[in-house]
C-alpha positions as CSV (number, residue, x, y, z in Angstrom):
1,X,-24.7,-2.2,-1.4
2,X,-26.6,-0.7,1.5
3,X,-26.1,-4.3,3.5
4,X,-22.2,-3.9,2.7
5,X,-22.3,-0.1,4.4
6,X,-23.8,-1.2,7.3
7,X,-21.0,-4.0,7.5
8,X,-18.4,-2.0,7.2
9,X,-20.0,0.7,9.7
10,X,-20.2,-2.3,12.1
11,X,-16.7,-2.9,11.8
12,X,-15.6,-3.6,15.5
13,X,-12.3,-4.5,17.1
14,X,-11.7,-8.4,17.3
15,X,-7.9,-8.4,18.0
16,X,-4.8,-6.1,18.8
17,X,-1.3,-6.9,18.1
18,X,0.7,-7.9,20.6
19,X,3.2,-4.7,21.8
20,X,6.0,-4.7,20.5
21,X,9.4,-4.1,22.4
22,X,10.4,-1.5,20.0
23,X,7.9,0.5,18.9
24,X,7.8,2.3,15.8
25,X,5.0,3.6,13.5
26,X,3.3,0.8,11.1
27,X,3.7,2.2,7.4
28,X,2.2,-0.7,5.2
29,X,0.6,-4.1,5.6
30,X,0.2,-6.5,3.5
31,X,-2.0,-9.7,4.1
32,X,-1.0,-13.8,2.2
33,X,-4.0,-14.8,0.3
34,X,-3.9,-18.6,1.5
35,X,-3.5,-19.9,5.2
36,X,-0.1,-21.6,6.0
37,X,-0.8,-25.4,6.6
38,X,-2.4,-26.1,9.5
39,X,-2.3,-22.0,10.5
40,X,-3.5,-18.9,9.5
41,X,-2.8,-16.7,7.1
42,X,0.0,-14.0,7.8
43,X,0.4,-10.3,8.0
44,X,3.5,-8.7,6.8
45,X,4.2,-4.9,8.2
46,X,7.3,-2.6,7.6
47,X,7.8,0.1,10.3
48,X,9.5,2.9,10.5
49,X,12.6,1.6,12.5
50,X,13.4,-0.3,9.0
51,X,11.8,-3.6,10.3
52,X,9.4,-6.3,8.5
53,X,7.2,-8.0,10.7
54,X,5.3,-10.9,10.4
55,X,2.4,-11.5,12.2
56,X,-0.1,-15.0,12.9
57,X,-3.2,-13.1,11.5
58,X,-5.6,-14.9,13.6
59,X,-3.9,-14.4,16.8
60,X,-1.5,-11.1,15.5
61,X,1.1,-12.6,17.4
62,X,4.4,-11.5,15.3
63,X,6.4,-14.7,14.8
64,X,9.1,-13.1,12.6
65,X,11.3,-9.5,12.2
66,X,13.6,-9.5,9.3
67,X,15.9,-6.4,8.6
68,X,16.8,-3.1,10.5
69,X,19.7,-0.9,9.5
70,X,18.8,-1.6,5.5
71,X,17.6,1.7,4.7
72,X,13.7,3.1,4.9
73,X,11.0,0.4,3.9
74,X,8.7,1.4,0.9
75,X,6.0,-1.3,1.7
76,X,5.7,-5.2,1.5
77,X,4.3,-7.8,-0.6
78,X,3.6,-11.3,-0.5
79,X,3.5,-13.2,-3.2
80,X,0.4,-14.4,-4.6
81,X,1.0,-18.1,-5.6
82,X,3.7,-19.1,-2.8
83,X,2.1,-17.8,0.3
84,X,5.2,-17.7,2.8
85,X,7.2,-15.6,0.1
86,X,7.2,-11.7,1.4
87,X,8.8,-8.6,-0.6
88,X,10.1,-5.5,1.0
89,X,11.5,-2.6,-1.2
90,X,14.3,-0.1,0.4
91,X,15.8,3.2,-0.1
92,X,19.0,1.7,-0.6
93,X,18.4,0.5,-4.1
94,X,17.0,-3.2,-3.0
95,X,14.4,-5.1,-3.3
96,X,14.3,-8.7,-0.9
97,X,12.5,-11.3,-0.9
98,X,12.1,-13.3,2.7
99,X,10.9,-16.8,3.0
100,X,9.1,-16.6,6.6
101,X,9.2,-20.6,7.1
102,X,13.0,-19.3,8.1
103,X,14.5,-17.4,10.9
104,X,17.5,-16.5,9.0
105,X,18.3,-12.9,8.7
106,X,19.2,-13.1,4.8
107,X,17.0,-12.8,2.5
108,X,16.0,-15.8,0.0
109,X,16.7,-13.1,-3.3
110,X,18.2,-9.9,-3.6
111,X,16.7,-7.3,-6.3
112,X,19.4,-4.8,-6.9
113,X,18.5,-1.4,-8.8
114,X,21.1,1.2,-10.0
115,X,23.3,2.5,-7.9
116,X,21.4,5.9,-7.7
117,X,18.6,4.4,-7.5
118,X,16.6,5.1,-3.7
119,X,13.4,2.9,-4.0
120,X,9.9,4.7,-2.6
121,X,7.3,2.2,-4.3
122,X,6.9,-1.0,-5.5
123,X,4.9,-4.1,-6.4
124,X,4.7,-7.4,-7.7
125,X,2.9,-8.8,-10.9
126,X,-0.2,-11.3,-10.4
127,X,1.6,-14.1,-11.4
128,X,4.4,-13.4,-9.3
129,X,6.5,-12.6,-12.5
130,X,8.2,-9.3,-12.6
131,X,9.1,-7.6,-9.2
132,X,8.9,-3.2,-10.3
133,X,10.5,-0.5,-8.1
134,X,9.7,3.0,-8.0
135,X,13.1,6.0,-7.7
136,X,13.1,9.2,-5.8
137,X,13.9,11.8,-8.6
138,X,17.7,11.8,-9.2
139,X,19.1,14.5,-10.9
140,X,16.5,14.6,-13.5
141,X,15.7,11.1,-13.6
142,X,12.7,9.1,-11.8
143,X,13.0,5.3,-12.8
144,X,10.1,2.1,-12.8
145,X,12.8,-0.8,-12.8
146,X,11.6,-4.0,-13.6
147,X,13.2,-8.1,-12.9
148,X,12.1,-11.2,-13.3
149,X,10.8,-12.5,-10.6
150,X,11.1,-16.6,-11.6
151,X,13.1,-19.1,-9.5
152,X,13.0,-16.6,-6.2
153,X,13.4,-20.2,-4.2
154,X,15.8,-22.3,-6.3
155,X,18.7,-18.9,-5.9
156,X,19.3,-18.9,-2.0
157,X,20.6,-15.5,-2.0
158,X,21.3,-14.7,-5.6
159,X,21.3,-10.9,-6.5
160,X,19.3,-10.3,-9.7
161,X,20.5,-7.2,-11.9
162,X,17.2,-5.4,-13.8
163,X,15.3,-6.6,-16.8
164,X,15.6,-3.0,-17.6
165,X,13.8,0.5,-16.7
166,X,11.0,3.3,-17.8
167,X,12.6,6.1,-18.1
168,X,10.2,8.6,-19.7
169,X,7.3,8.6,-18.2
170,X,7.6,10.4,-14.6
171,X,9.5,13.7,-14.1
172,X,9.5,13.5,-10.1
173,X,9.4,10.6,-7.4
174,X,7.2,7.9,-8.4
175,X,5.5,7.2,-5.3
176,X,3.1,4.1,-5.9
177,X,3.4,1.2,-8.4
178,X,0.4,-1.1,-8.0
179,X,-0.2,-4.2,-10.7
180,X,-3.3,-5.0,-11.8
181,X,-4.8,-7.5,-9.7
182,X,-5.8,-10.4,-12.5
183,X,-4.2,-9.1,-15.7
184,X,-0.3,-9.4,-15.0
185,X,1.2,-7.3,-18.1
186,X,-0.6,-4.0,-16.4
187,X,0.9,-1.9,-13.9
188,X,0.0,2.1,-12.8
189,X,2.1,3.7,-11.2
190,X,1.6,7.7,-9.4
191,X,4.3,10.5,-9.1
192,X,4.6,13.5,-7.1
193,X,4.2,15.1,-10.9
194,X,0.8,14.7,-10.5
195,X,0.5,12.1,-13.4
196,X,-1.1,8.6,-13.0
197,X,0.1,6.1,-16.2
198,X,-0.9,3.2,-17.1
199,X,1.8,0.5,-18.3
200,X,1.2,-2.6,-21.1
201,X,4.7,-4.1,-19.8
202,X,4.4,-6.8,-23.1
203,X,5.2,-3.9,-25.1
204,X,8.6,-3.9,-26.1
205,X,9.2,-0.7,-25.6
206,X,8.6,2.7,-22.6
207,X,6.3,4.5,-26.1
208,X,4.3,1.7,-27.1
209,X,3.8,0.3,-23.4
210,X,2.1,3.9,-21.5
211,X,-1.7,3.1,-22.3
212,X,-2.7,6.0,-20.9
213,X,-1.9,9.5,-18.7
214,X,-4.4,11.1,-16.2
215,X,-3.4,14.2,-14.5
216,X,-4.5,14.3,-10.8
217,X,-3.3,17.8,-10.8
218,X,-1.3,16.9,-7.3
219,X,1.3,14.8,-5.4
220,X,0.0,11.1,-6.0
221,X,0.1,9.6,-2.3
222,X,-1.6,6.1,-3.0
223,X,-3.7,4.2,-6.2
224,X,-5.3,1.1,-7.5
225,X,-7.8,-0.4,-9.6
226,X,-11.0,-0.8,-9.2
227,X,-15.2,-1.6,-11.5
228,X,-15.9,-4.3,-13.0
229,X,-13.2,-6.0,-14.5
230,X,-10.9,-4.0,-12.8
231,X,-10.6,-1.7,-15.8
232,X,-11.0,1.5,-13.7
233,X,-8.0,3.2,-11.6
234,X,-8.1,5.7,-8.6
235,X,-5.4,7.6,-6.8
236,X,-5.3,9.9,-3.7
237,X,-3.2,12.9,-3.2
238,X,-0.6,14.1,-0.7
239,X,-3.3,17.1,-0.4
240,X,-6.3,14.7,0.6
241,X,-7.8,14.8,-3.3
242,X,-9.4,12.1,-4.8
243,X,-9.2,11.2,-8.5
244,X,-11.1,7.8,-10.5
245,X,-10.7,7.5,-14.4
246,X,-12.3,5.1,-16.4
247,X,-9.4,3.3,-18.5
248,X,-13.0,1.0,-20.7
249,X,-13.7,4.5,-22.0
250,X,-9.8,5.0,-23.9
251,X,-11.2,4.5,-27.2
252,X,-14.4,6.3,-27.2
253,X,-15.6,9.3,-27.4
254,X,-17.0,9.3,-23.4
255,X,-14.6,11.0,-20.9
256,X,-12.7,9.1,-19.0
257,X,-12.9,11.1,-15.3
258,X,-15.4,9.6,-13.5
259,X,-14.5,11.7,-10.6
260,X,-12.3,14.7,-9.2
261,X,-12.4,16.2,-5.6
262,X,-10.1,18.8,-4.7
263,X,-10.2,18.5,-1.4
264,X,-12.3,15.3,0.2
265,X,-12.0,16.9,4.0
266,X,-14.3,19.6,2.2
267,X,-16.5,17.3,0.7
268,X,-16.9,14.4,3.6
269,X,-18.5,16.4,6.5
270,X,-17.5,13.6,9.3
271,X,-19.9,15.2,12.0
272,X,-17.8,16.9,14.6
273,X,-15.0,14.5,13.9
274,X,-14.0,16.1,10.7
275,X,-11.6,14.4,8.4
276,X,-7.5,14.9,8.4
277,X,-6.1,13.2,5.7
278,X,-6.8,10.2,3.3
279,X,-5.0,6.6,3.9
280,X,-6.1,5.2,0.2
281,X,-8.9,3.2,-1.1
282,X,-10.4,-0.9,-1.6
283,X,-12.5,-1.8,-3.9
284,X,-15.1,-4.6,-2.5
285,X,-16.3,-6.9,-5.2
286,X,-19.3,-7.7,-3.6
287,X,-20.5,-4.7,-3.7
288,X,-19.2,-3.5,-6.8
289,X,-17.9,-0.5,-4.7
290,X,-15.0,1.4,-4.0
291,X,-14.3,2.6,-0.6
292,X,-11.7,5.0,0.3
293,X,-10.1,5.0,3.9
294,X,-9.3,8.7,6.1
295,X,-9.2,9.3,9.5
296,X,-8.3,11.8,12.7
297,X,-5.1,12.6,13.9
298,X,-6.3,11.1,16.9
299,X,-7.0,7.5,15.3
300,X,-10.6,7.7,14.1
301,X,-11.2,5.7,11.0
302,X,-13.7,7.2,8.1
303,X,-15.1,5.0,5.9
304,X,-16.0,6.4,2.4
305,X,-18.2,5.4,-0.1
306,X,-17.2,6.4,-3.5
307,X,-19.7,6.9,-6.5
308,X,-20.1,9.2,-9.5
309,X,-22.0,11.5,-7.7
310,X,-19.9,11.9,-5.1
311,X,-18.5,10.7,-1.7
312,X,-20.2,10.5,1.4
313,X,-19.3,8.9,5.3
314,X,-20.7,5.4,5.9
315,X,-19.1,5.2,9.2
316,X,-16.6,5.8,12.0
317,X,-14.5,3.5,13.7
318,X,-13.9,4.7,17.2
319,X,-12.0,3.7,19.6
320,X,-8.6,1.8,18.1
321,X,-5.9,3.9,17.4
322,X,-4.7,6.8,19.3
323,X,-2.8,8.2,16.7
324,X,-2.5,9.2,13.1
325,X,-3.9,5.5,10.8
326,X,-1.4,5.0,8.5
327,X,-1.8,1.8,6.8
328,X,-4.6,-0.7,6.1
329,X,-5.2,-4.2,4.7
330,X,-8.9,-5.0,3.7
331,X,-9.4,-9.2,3.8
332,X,-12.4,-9.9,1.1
333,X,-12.6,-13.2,2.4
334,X,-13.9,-12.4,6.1
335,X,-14.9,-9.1,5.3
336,X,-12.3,-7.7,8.0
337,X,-9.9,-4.9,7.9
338,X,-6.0,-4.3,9.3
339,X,-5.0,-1.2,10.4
340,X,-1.6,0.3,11.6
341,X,-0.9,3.6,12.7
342,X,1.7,6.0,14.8
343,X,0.7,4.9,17.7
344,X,2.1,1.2,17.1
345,X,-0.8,-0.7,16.9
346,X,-1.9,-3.3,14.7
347,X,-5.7,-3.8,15.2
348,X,-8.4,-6.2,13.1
349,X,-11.6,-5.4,12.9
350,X,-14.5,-7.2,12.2
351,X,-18.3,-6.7,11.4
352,X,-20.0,-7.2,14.5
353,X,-17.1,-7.9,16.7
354,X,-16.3,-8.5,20.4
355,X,-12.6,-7.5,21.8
356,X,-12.2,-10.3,24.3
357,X,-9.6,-8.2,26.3
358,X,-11.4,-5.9,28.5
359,X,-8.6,-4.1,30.5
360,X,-7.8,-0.5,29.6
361,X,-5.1,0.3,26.6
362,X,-3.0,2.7,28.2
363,X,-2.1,5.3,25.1
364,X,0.5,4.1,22.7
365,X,0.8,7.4,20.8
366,X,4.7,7.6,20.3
367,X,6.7,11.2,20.6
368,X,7.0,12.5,17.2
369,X,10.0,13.3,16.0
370,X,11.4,14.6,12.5
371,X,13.4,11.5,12.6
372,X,10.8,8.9,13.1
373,X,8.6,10.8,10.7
374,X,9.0,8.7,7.0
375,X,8.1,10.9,4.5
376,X,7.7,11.1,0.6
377,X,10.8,13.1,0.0
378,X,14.0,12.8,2.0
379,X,16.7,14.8,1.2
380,X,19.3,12.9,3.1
381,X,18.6,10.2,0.5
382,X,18.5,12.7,-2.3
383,X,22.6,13.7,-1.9
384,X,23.6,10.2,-2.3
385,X,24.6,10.6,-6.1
386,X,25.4,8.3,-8.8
């Protein structure tokens, strides 16, 4: 474990995106688990100006940009068994599917929700399965809508209607949805209610399918699973806590919190850096150890290591960003790490690396604005009714 700290402490830059001509704030990234033939894998990001990119990962030099105009991204996924398959969920009730062997602007598949329905999360099963979307709160509704994801290539541009929804379970916007990574019948998903739940989706119906309910007492920002087995899950809050249950322990008599910080910034003393706000977490198999990701509003990164004790820093990156971090990738493979943040860039980092351009990065930090700013709740999305 101590060998895996120092790695990630000796994370250094190895490469930075090319600039791009628009630039915009990187919300999510997501990485293809298998190279391209006779490439490298890709990087998919969505910004803020309602763009996907895709990016060459060894050289981050973006090769595609699919969308614009289609409503506010709420992340991207590729697909885990066809590698040139990405997902992108939008606020306008859609979830699309791009093949990135193709220019085309049109997307390969066409998820459509319910016409209320403004999409903040989503994810896709293991096997590539059954696509789920998470609603902004409408009225007094917050939906998980499911489809089946099968045949995404043989249906050039066929619109899919919904397997069906979850209905029940959340009372506010359900702001993460994140599959289990090996068992493809489990999905958590987080709410700014507060409540994590855990999903059996075999189950024929919303009762018999919520395994389990932990409170995180606060606005879920970001979650995932993590231990052996991946039978534990975690979550962050939109007020920088930190919660990890133990879903093994369901039927007996142990509790299932493992750990609850209030407030991490209180807890992580980050020297003189101090800490701003939490990104979300990675569990390294290795290492049997989760890691949660936080940072400075002027781009340093803290690394976290997470135990039942507590948390405590391993190590700062310095020296990338210039801005607020809002989205990162960890690779298990090489041990490196993606990060995207308000000031435009796209950076990898690497244990023990060299950056092989020397010259001076001028500051991309981009003038905020309410408009840029992408946020949990949006109340110009919240007056389109049914």
């Amino acid at each position: 474990v101590e060998t895996v700290e120092r790695q990630l402490a000796g994370l250094r830059i190895a490469r930075r995106g090319e600039p791009s001509e628009e630039p915009a704030y990187l919300l999510d990234i997501h990485t293809s688990s298998a190279a391209q033939p006779g490439g490298s894998p890709l990087v998919a990001v969505s910004c803020s100006n309602e763009c996907l990119r895709v990016y060459d990962r060894a050289a981050l030099r973006c090769l595609r940009q699919y969308g614009g105009r289609g409503g506010v991204l709420a992340g991207v996924r590729f697909a885990h068994t066809c590698h040139s398959l990405v997902f992108s969920a939008c606020s306008q009730g859609t979830v699309k599917c791009w093949d990135v062997r193709s220019a085309a602007q049109k997307p390969v598949q066409v998820f459509s929700g319910y016409p209320s329905n403004v999409f903040i999360s989503f994810d896709v099963s293991c096997s590539d399965l059954i696509v789920c979307a998470g609603t902004e709160k409408v009225e007094k509704d917050a939906f998980l809508v499911f489809w089946d994801a099968r045949g995404v290539t043989d249906c050039a541009s066929a619109t899919k209607e919904p397997l069906g929804v979850y209905s029940e379970s959340h009372n506010d916007d359900i702001t993460k949805i994140c599959f289990h990574p090996v068992e493809p019948n489990l999905v958590v998903s987080g709410s700014t209610d507060g409540l994590v739940n855990v999903f059996d989706i075999n189950k024929d119906n919303e009762d018999d399918a919520l395994i389990s309910t932990c409170n995180s007492d606060s606005s879920v920002s970001s979650l995932g699973w993590s231990g052996e087995d991946y039978k534990q899950v975690y979550c962050t809050t939109h007020d920088e806590g930190f919660c990890w249950w133990d879903m093994a322990q369901l039927d007996t008599e142990e509790p299932i919190t493992l750990l609850h910080v209030l407030d991490v910034r209180e807890s992580v003393c980050a020297e003189s850096h101090g800490l701003h706000y939490l990104v979300g977490g990675f569990y390294h198999e290795k290492a049997g150890k989760l890691f949660l990701i936080g940072g400075t509003s002027t781009g340093d990164i803290h690394l976290i290591s997470c135990s039942t004790e507590g948390l405590s820093l391993v190590g700062t990156l310095g020296g990338g960003h210039s801005a607020t971090v809002r989205s990162f990738c960890w690779s298990p493979t090489d041990e490196s790490l993606l990060t995207g943040g308000e000031d435009a860039q796209l950076l990898l980092w690497k244990p023990g690396a060299v950056e092989r351009s020397l010259t001076k990065k001028a500051s991309l930090k981009i003038s905020s604005s309410v408009q840029k700013r992408v946020r949990v709740h949006n109340t110009s999305l919240k007056s389109r009714k049914k």
